[in-house]
N, C-alpha and C positions, 0 to 999 in steps of 0.2 A: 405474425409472431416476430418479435425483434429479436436482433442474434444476440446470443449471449455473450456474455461480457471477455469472455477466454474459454478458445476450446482448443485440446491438447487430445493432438493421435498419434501412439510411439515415441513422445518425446523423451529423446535422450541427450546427454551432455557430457563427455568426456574431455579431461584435459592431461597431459604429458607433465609429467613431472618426473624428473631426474631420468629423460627416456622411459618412463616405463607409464603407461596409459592406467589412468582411473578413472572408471564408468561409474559420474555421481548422481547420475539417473539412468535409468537401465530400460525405458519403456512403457515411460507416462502416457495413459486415458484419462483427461478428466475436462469436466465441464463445470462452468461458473455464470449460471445467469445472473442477466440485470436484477441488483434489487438484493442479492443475496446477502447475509454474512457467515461468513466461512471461516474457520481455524483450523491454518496448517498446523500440523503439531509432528515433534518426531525427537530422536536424540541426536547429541551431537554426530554431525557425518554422514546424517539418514538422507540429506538431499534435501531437503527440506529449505533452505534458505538459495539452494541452485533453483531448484524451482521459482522458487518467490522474483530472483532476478531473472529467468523467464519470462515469467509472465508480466513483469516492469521492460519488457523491453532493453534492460540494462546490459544482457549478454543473446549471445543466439545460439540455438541448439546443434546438436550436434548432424542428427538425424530426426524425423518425425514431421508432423505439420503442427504448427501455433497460431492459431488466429484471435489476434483481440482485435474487439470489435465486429468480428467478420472477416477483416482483413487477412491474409497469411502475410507474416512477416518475412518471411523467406523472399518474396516478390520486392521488398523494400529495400530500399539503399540505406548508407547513414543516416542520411540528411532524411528522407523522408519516414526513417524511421524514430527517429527523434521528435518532429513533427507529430505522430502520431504517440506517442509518448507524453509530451504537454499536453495533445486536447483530452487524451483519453484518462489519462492515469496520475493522481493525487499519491504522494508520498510521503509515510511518517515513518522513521527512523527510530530505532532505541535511542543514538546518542544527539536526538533535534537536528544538527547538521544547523544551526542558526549562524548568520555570520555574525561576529559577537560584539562589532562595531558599530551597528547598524539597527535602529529601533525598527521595534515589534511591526510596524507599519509597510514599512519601506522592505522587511524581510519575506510580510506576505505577499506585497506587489509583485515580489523578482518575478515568479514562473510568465506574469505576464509581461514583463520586458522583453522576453523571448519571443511572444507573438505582436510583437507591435503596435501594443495596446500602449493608447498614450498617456502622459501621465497625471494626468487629470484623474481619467477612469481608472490609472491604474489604483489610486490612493480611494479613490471611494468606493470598489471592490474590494479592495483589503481592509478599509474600514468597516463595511460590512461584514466580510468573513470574523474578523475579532470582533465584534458586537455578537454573531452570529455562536459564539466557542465565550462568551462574557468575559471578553477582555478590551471592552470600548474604552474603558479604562487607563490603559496600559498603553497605549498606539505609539509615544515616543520612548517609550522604554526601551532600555539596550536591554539583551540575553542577560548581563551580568547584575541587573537590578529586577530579574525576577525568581522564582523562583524555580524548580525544577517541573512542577506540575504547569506550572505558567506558561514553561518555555515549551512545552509538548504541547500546550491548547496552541502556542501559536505556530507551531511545526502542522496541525491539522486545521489552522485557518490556511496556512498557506497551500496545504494540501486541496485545499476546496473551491479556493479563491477562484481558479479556472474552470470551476462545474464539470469535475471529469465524472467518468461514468463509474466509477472503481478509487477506491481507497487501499493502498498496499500498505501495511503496517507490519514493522519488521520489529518483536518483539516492545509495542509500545510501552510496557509499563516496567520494563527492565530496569530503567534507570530508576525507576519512583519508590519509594514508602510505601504502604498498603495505603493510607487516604489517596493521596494520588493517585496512585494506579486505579483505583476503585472510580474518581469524579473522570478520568480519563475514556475508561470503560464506558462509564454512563455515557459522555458525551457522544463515543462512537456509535452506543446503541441508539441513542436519541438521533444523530441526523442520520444512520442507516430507514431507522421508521418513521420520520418527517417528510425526508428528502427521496428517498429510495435509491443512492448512491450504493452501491454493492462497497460491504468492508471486506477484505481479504488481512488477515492476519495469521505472524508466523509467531510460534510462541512454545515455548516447554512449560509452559505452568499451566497444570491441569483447574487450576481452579479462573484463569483467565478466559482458557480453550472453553470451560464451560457455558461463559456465557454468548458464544456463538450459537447460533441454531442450525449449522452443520459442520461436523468433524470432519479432517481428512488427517490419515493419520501414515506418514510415511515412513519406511524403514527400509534400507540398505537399497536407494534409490528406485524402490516399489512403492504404488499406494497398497498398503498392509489392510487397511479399514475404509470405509466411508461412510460415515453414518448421518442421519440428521434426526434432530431432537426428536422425540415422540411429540405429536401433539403439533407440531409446529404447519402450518397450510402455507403459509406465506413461500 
């Protein structure tokens, strides 16, 4: 059986603010196998987005054990947790995070700049990735010559361009219109069941969270719920 994608025993995370300590997770259990798609949901405050930088590797806990991939992250330094951060984990943002001078091409290649992929391969994986999200198109376009739903296909080319094992998406359809936010959803549902990429998404919009096939639902740095869809085997 392969490890699952992120497991959490106890996870908690407090930070000091004006000297006085706030526990913005209180003592996380949760597991995330390969393959899944998952929607965090919660209100503003519930932890919900401290979490999500958990399990991105972008911050580290307080107390508790975190392993993605298998790995425990505690064991890892910066450098190698950063490392394990590129191969494993694909990231799509509410606000794209696109560098706004830089066409759609060149934007998916970065993550592999970082692993010393050269640049030959790096242009023809990210040309793939944007074929792969239908924006073959589009490849020398700057952020500023597309359009909102555009610039979030090419936020999740580049998210994938490195074959991670997990997709972190942090409120994706925030920024969009109901059309976009909708072909955005579709695409995430379509390479989760193509590819078998696990999606992880953070979201307050119930009609979004919906079209996950499992709930987690946190509140005042508890998971409150966990449900997964009736009907769903996968």
């Amino acid at each position: 059986m392969s490890e699952p994608a992120f497991e959490a025993v106890g996870l908690t995370r407090s930070y000091l603010l004006e000297s006085v300590s706030v526990d913005a997770l209180r003592g996380v259990d949760l597991r995330i196998d390969q393959g899944e798609f998952v929607a965090i949901l919660g209100p503003s405050g519930s932890g919900k987005s401290t979490l999500m930088h958990l399990l991105g590797c972008l911050d580290r806990p307080t107390s508790g054990i975190l392993r993605v991939g298998g790995v425990d992250v505690s064991t890892l330094d910066d450098t190698k947790l950063a490392e394990l951060r590129n191969q494993m984990i694909g990231f799509v943002f509410q606000s794209f995070h696109l560098l706004a001078r830089t066409s759609a091409i060149d934007n998916v290649a970065l993550p592999l700049v970082y692993r010393g992929v050269s640049g030959t391969e790096r242009r023809v994986r990210a040309r793939e990735a944007l074929e792969a999200v239908g924006l073959g198109h589009r490849l020398g376009h700057r952020p500023s010559q597309m359009s909102g739903g555009e610039q979030q296909r090419v936020a999740i080319a580049r998210a994938l361009v490195g074959d991670p094992k997990v997709v972190l998406a942090d409120e994706p359809t925030g920024n969009l219109d109901t059309r976009n936010g909708d072909e955005v959803m579709n695409l995430l549902e379509r390479l989760n069941a193509d590819s078998g990429v696990a999606v992880v998404l953070v979201t307050h919009e119930p009609e979004v969270a919906a079209r996950a096939r499992r709930q987690v639902h946190v509140r005042d740095g508890l998971i409150e719920r966990d449900t997964r869809i009736e009907g769903d085997t996968r």
